[in-house]
N, C-alpha and C positions, 0 to 999 in steps of 0.2 A: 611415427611423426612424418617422416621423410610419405609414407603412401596418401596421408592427408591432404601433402601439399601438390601432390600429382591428382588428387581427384578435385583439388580446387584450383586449378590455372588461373582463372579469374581475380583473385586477389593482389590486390595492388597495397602495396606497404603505405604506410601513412608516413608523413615527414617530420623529421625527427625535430625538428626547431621551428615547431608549427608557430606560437606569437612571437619571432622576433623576425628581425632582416638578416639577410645574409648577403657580405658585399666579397668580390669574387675580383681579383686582379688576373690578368691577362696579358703574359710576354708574349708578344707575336713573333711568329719566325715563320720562316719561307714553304717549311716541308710539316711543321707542325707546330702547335703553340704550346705553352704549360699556362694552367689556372689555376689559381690559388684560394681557397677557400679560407674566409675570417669572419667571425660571429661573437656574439658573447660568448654565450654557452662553448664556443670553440675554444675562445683564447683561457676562459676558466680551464678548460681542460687539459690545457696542452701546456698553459701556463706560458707561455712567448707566442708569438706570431711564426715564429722562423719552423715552429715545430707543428702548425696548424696543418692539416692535409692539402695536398697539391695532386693534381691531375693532368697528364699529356694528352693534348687533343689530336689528330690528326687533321692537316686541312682536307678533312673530303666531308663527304655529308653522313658518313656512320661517325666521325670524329664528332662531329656537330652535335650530333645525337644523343651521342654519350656524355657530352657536357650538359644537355638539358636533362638527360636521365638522371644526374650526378646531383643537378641543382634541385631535381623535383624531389629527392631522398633528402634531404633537409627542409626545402622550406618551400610553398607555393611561389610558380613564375610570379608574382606580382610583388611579392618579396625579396628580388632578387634586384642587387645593382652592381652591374658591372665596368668596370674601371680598366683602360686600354693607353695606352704611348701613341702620341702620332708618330708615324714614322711608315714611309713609303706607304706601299699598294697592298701590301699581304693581310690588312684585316679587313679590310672592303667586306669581302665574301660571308666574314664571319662575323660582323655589325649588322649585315641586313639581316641575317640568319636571328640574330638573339632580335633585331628588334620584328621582324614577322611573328616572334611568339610573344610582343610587348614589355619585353627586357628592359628595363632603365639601364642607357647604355652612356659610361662619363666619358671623357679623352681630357689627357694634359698633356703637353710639349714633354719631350724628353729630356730626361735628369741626368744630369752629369754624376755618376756615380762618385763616394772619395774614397782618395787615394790609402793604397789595404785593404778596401775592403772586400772581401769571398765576393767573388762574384758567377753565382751560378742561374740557369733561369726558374727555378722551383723558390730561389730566395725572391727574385725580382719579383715574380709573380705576387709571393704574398706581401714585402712591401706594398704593391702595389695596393694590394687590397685592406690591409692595413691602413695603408695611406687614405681611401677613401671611408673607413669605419671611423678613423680619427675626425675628419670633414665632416661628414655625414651623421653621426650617431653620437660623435660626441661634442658638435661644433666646435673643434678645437680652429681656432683664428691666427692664419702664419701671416708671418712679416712680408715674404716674400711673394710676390702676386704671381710669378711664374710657378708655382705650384699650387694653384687652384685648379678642381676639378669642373670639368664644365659639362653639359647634359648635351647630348648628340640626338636631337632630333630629326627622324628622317627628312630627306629634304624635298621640296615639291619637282612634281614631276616636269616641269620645263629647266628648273634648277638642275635636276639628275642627269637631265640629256647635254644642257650646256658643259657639264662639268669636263666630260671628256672631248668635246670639241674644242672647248676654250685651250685646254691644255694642247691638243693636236695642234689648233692654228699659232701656240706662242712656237712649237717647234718647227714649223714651217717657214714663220718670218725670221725664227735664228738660222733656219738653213738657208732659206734665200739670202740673206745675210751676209752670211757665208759666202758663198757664189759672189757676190759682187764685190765685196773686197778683194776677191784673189782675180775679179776679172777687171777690177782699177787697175790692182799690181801689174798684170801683162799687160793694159793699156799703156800704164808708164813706163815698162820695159820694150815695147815693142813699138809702140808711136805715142810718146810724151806731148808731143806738137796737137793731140785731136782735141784737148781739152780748152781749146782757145776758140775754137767754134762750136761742137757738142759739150758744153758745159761740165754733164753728167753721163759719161761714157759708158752708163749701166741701164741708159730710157729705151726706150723701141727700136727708134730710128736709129740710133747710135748702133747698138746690135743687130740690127738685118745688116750695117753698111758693113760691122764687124766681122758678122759670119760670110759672106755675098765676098766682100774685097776683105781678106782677112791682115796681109802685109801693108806698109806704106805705100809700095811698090805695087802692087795691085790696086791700089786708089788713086794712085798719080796715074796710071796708066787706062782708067778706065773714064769710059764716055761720059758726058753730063748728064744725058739722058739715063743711062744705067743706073746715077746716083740719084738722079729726081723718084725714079721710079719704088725705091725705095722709103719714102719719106711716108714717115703713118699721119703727119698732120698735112694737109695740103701744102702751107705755106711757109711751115718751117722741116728742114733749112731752105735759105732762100738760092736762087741760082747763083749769085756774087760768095756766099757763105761755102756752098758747095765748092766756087771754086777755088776758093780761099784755102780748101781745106785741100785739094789737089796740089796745089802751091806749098803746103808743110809736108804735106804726103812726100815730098818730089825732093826736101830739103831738111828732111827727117835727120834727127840725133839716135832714132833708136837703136837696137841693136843688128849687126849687120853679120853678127855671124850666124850662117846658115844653119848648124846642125843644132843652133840653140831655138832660129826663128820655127823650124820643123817643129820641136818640141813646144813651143809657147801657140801656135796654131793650132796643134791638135788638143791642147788642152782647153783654149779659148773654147773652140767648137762643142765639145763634153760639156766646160762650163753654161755657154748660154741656150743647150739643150734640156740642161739639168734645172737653168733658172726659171727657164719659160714654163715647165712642167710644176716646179713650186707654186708658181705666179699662178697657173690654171686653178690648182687644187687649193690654194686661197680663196680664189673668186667662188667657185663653188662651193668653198667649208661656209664663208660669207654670205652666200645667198641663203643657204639652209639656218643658219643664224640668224638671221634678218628675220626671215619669216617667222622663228619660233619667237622667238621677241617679242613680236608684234603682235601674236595672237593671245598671248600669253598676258595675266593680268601686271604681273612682278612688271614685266617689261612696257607696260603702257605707263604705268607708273612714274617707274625711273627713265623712260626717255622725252617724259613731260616736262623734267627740268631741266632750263638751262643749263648747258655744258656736257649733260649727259646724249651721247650719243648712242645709237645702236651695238657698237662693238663694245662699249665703255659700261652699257647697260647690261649684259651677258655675262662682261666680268664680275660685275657687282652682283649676279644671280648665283652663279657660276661658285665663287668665292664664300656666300651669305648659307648656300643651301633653303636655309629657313630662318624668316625676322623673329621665329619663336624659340630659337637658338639663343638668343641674348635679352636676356632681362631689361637690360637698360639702356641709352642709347652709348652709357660711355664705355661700355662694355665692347660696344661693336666699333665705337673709336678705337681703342686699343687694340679689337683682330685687324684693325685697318692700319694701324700702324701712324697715326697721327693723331693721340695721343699726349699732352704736355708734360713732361716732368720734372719738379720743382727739384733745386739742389739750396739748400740755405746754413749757411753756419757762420753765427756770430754775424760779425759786418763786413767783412771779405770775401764773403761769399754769397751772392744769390744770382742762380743762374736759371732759366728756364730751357729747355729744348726739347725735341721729340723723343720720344720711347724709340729704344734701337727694335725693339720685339716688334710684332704683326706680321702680317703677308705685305712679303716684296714687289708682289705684282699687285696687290690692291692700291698700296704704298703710290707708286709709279701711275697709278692708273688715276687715282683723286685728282696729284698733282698735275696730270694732263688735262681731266675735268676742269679744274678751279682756273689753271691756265687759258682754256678755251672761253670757259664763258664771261671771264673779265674783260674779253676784246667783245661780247655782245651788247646789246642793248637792253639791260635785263638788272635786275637789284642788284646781283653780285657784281655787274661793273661800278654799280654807286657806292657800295660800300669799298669796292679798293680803293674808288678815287678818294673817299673819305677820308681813310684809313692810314694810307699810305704817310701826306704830310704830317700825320701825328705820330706814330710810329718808329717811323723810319729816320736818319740821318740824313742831310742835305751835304750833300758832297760841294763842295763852291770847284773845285777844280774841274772834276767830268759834269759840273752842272747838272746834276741826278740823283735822284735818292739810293740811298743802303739798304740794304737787310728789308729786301722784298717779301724774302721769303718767309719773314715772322708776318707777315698780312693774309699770305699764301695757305700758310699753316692755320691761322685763324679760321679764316674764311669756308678751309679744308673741315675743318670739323663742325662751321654750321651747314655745311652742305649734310655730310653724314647726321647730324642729329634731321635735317631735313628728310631722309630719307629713309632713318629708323621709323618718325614719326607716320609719314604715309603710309610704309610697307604694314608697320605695325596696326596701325589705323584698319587696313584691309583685313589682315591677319584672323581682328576681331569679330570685323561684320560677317567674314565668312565661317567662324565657328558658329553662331549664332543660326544659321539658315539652316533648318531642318533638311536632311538629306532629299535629295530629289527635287528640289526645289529650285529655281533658278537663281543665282546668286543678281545682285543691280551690277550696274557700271562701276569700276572703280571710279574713287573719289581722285584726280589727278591736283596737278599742280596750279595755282590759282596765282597769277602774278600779282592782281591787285589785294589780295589778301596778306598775300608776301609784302608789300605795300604799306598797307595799314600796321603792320607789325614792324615795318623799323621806322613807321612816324610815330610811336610809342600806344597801339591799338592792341596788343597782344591778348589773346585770347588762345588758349590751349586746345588742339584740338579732341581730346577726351575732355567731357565737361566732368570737374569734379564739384559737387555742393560744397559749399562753406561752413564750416563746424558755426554753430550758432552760441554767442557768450552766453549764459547763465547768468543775469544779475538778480540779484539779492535788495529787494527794496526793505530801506528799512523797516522797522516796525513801529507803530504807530503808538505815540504814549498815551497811555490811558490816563 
């Protein structure tokens, strides 16, 4: 037998669970993952989940390999769906791995394990994939919406490049951040008095005068001309402001012990070295961002709408991946984190407010959107002004309205259905267009159309026909 199978190398085993699916859970880890394999025919056989086969991957590319060799000995790749935990950078590699071979690839947030239970990663793994045979194969329907599995479609290629940009430049403006808090701190410990002429002791002008004359004493002592010559705007500060600022220089509170002022200059110095090299490599991550935006269809898009701007629109690519990621548009309310959720019981209770779940930084980034475009010229400023007097409480004391921020929120998720609808809109026209063919212009943001729809003209834009009644005439007496 054994000389048979040396004269035929050629032969490839057929898969043992050729008509069903096979769903496959995946614990990531840093040096190697474990997968978990669960099927019908598995869990007949083994009789529990816990005791279905599991396999350790290596992160490298023969690990990889050996998970697809593993998968193809059961059931065809198109058969195969596999279920992953968000959490950190370490499945990136092995996501794009399963989907370049067409893997149906899920992800769900991370589950709080309870408390006793074994916790080992061969069990997690086939939970996990349990988890999605119950979903998937068996449609069992949970209460709780934080364990739904969601489908990871790859994401477009201007989305893919923003991804890591977008992340690099939030690290930059927390570290620039940084730097300028601790360079107020020594401001206030070293000349409290500059903040009565230079406002924001963290701007240009303020830091060349800082680094150039770094003590009080060094500014009181130094020419007018020396301090003009630093100014990055022509005309501010002004010669009277300059010398106003020599006059607190000269009659300074700050501090006056030397071996401390030593240490708070030389740190100043490091600081607004270290800032201005932040500030550089912003402007630069910004210029390269700008451009892919713009060339980009995602990005003509979403910077057609009011409120959306250029950085605002990269987060929304950045964040989204792909508008074929989410089924519906309230689907992608909820990864955005603006979301409404009801609480009601009996008559003491009905309370409305936001889902604490979504992305924090999408979260943050709407509410700057919806912010920005109600001070424009543009529908969403007419529906706040609308909105707001119905809404909201009339304060009689501060003469002002309450609870903004329920308009805010509203407003926040017609924007997002706004922009499920176009992206999704695109989405479709460009499956449709035979390969090699030029795709049209996107279809951008139409304000008078925006218009007609909140003077009660509303028209969808996917046309759907209208189910046609069936009437039944009677029948005619003879």
């Amino acid at each position: 037998m054994a000389s048979k199978q040396k004269q035929r190398p050629d032969l490839v085993p057929a898969p043992m669970l050729l008509h069903e699916s096979l769903y496959v859970g995946i614990d990531v880890g840093k040096a190697r993952h474990v997968a978990g394999f669960v099927s019908t025919t598995l869990l007949e056989r083994h009789q529990r989940f816990e005791a279905c086969p599991a396999l350790v991957v290596e992160n490298s590319r023969e690990g990889f390999r050996s998970l697809i060799d593993r998968m193809c000995s059961y059931v065809p790749l198109e058969q195969v769906f596999v279920l992953l935990e968000h959490t950190g950078h370490y499945h990136r590699a092995l996501v794009e791995y399963l989907q370049e071979h067409d893997i149906s690839v899920y992800v769900m947030p991370v589950q709080k394990r309870p408390a006793g239970m074994l916790k080992t990663d061969k069990r997690d793994a086939l939970s996990l994939a349990n988890h999605l045979f119950n979903q998937l194969e068996k449609g069992i329907q949970l209460s709780d919406k934080t364990h739904l599995v969601r489908r990871m479609l790859p994401p477009t290629e201007a989305a893919r490049q923003l991804k890591g940009w977008m992340r690099h430049r939030y690290e930059l403006i927390r570290e620039s951040t940084q730097r300028k808090n601790k360079l107020i701190s020594i401001c206030d410990e070293l000349f409290p008095e500059m903040t009565q002429v230079l406002k924001d002791p963290t701007l240009p002008t303020a830091l060349a005068i800082r680094e150039k004359f770094p003590t009080p004493a060094a500014i009181a002592t130094a020419t007018l001309s020396a301090l003009a010559e630093l100014r990055i705007k022509h005309s501010y500060p002004s010669n009277a402001q300059l010398m106003q600022l020599q006059q607190l220089a000269a009659q300074s509170i700050g501090t006056k012990d030397l071996v401390r002022q030593r240490g708070l200059v030389l740190e100043q110095a490091q600081l607004i070295r270290e800032l201005r090299l932040l500030q550089e490599h912003i402007q630069q991550l910004d210029r390269e961002i700008s451009q892919l935006v713009e060339r980009s269809r995602e990005g003509q898009i979403l910077t057609s709408i009011p409120g959306i701007g250029i950085i605002q629109a990269a987060a929304i690519m950045a964040a989204i991946g792909t508008i074929l990621n989410f089924e519906r548009a309230s689907e992608l309310k909820s990864y955005c984190g603006w979301a409404p959720v009801s609480e009601i019981s009996g008559t003491t209770l009905d309370r409305v407010q936001l889902t604490h779940g979504g992305t924090r930084t999408m979260k943050q980034m709407l509410f700057l959107c919806v912010a920005h475009a109600i001070q424009l010229d543009c529908e969403w400023a007419k529906l706040y002004e609308r909105l707001v007097p119905k809404k909201c409480m009339y304060d009689e004391r501060k003469r002002a309205y309450r609870g903004k921020l329920k308009v805010i929120g509203r407003i926040a998720g017609q924007l997002i259905e706004m922009v499920y609808a176009l992206l999704k809109q695109d989405a479709e026209i460009l499956s449709q267009i035979p390969q090699g063919q030029e795709p049209p212009p996107p279809i951008l943001y139409d304000p008078e159309i925006h218009q007609r729809h909140r003077n009660g003209e509303y028209r969808p834009i996917k046309h759907v026909p209208r189910h046609r009644k069936v009437i039944r005439l009677p029948e005619r007496l003879s």
